[in-house]
N, C-alpha and C positions, 0 to 999 in steps of 0.2 A: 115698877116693872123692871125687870132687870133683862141686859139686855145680850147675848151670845155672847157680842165682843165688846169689853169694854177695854180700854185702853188706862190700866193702872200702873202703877209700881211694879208691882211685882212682874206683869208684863213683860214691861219694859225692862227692867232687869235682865231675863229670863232670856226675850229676845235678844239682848246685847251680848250675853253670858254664852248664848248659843251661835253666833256671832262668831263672837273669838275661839268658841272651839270647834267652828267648822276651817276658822281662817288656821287653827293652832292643827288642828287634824289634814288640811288641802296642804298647808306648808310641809307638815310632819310626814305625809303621803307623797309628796314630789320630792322628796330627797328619797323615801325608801322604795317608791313605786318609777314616779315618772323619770327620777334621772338616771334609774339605769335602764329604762324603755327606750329613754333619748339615747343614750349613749348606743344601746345595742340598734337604732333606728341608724345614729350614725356612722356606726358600724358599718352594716348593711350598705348605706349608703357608699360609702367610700371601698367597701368592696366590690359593690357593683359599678361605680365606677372604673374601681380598678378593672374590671374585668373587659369593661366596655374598652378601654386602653388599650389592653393586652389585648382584646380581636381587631381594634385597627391597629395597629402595630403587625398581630399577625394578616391580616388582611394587606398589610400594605407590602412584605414580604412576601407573600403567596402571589401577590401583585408581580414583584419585582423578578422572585421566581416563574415564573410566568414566561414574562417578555425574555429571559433568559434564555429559557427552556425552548423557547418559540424564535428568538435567535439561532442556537442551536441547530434548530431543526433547518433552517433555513440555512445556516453554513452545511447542514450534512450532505445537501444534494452536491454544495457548490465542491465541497471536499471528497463527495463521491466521484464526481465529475473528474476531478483532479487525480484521482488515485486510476478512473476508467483509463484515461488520455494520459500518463506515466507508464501503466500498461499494455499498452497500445503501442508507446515507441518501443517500449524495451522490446514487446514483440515483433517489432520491425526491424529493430535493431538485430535479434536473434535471426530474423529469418535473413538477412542482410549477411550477416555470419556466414549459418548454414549455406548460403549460394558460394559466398565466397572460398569455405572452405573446401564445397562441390568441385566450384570451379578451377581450384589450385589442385586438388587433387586428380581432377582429370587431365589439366595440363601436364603433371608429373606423369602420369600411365602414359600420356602420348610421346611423354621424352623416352622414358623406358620402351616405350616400344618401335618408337622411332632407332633408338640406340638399336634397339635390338634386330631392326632391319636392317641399320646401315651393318653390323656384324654380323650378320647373315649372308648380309652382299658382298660383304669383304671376302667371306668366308667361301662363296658361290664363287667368284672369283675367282679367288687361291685355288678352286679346284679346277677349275676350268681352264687357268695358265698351266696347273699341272699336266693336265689329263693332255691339252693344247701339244705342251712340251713332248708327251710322251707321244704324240702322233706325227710331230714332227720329227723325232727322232725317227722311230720307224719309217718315215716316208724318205728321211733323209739317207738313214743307212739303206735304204734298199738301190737310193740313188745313186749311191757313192761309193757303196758297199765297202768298204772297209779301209776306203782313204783318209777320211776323214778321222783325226783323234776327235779324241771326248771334249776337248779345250775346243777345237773349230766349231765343234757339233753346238756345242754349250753358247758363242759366240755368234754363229749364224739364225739360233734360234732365237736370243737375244732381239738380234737386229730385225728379223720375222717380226717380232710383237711389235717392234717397237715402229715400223712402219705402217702394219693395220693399225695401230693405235689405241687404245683404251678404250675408244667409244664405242667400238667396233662390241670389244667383249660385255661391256654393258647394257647392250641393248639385248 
């Protein structure tokens, strides 16, 4: 009887022969298959971890922009604040001005027209020592009628003023 499997020579052979050409063909096949699979797996690899890098790295900058930006923000109030309350004095400062220059400018209009009363009064005066003169004359030539010169006439009106006195014509 002969039996499926028998374990001959030839066999064995055959097995051993097919053996070396699966080990001659996996060898042959991992230099032309699997090492550039490896190589392009570790490619891959090392790109994506490159990549993983480069987003913590950007990650950690977007971070750091971040609390910057967010500084910032937190000095704009204190910097608005500061630019409010700089404006605020100059504007007091200015109205501070404005008053003063108000105020200097009214003092001047009251000197000018203080001046220009006291040279009104002067002037009210001088007309009223004139017009004075010219009544005393008259009341003197009617007195005297024609004794008197112009020098006496001139000399007793004089001495007229100068006894009513000045307050007299001022008021």
């Amino acid at each position: 009887m002969e039996r499926l499997f028998s374990l001959d020579a030839q066999l064995l052979f055959d097995a051993i022969l097919l053996a070396i050409a699966v080990l001659v063909m996996f060898t042959f096949l991992s230099y032309l298959l699997f090492n550039p699979v490896r190589d392009f797996l570790k490619k891959r690899q090392n790109r994506i971890q490159s990549d993983i890098d480069t987003a913590a790295k950007d990650k950690e900058e977007a971070r750091k922009l971040r609390e910057d930006y967010e500084a910032r923000i937190r000095n704009i109030n204190a910097e608005a604040e500061e630019i409010l309350s700089a404006a605020r004095k100059k504007a007091l400062q200015n109205e501070a001005k404005i008053l003063d220059d108000a105020r200097e400018e009214a003092a001047r209009i009251l000197a000018r027209a203080n001046a220009q009363v006291e040279l009104e009064k002067k002037a009210a005066v001088d007309d009223m020592k004139k017009e004075m003169i010219s009544i005393a004359s008259l009341m003197a030539e009617k007195v005297v009628a024609g004794a008197v010169t112009p020098q006496i006439q001139e000399t007793l009106l004089e001495d007229t003023l100068r006894e009513i006195g000045e307050d007299t014509w001022l008021s």
